[in-house]
N, C-alpha and C positions, 0 to 999 in steps of 0.2 A: 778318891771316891770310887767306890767296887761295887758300890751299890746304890742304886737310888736311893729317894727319900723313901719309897712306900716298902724299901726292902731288896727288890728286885736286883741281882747279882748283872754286872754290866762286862764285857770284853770288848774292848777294840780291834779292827782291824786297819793296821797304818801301810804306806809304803809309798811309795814314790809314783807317780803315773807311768802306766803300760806294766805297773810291779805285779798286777794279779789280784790287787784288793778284790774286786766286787766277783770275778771266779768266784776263788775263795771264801768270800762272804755268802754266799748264793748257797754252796755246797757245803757250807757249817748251817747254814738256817734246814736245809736239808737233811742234814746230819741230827741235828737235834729233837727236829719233827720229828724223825722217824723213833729216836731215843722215845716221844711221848711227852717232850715238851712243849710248850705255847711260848712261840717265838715274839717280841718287837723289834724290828730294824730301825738305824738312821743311818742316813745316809748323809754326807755333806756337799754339797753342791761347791764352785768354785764359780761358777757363772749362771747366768739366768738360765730359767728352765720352762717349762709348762706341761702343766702335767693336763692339760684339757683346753687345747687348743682347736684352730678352727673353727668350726661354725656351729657347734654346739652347744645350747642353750646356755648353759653355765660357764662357759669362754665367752659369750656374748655378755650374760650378765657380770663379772669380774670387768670386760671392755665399757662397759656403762658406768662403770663408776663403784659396785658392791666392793667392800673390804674385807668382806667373807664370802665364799658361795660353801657351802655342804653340797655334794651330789648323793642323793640317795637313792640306791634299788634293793631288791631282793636280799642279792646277793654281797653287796658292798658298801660302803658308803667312804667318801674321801671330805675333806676338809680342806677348801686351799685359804689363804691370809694374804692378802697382798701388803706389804710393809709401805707402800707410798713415800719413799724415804725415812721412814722410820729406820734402827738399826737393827740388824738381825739379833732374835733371840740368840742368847747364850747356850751354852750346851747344858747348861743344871734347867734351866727354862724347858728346855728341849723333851730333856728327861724326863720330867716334872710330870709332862702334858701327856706321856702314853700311857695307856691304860694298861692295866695289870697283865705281868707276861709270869713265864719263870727263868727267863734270860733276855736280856737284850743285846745285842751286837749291834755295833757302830763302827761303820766306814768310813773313814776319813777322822777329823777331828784330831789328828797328832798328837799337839801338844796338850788333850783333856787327861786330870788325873783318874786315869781307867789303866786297868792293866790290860797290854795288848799285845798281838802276833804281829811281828812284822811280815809281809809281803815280801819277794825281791824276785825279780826276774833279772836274765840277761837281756832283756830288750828291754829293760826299765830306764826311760830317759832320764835318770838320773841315778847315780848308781853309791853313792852315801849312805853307808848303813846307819839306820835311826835308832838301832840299839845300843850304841858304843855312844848318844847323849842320852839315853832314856833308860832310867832306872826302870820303867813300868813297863820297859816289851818282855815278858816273859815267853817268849820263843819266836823261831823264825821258821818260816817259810818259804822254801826257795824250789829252783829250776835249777840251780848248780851247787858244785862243792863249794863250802863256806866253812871259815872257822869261827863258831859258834862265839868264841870264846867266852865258853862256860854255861853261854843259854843251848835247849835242846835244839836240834836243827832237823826240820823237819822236811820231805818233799814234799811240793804244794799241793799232790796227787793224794796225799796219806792225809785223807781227811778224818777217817775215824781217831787216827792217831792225835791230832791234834785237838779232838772236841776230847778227847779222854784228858790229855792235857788240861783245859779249859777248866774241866771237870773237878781235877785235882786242885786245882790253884783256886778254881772258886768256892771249895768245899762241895758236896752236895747240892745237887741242883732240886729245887722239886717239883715235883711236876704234877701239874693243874687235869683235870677233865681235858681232853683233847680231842676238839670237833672237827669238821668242815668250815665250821662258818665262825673257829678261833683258831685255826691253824696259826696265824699271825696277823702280827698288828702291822703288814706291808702294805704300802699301797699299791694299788693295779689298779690299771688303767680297766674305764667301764666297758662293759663290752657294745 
């Protein structure tokens, strides 16, 4: 899958922890904005998280018992789901549910059929390159000498270099009307 269902062209970003994923990712959603794209991000969680905690109306409400809360202002609006033991959405589920972008990037997710950039840093506590089992990482990104063998090998600092890569491999990107208030489909925290 390279693409959503509605179309939308998809890249991963994979790598080990402490490897540089969310950097990386951070300054490709950057990269791309400024190209005149309309970003969606996912991110993958490995452990519980909250993204509206404390004493906050809408962390009160989710503590009460809601299975949805929407927070809505001006400026943003977020959507949390509490699973109740349910199992986590799937990553085509995932997909499914964002709204229209002209690229989406995902962090984490390894083993999803998307084609992706490996991360690698020397201080990656784990240090197994995930491209020598994954036919899908179509370049690597590193902090040291690597032999690619045969993928581009890029430094993690050469960011333009690698969104042109992304560029190439995803064909043509196209790009949407680009606001203020559709820069992307990230959540941020309300202010």
């Amino acid at each position: 899958m390279l693409r959503a269902p509605n179309g939308t062209p998809i890249i991963g970003i994979v790598g080990w922890k402490k490897s540089g994923k969310t950097t990386l990712t951070v300054r490709l959603v950057e990269e791309f904005v400024k190209r005149g794209l309309k970003l969606a991000t996912v991110k993958h969680a490995h452990h519980a998280f909250d993204v509206d905690n404390g004493e906050t109306d809408s962390a009160r409400h989710r503590r009460a018992g809601a299975s949805q809360v929407a927070v809505v202002s001006g400026r943003r609006w977020a959507m949390v789901t509490e699973l109740r033991g349910a199992p986590e959405p799937n990553f085509e589920e995932i997909i499914a549910a964002l709204e229209p972008a002209d690229l989406i990037i995902v962090e984490g997710y390894k083993s999803s059929p998307i084609a992706k950039i490996e991360a690698r840093r020397v201080k990656s506590l784990t240090t197994k390159p995930l491209a020598d089992d994954d036919p899908l990482v179509i370049g690597i990104a590193t902090d040291h000498a690597i032999d690619g063998k045969g993928l581009p090998v890029f430094d993690l600092d050469d960011i333009e270099a690698i969104a042109d890569l992304i560029e190439r491999i995803l064909g043509p990107l196209p790009r949407q009307a680009n606001s203020e208030s559709s820069a992307g489909a990230q959540m941020q925290d309300p202010e």
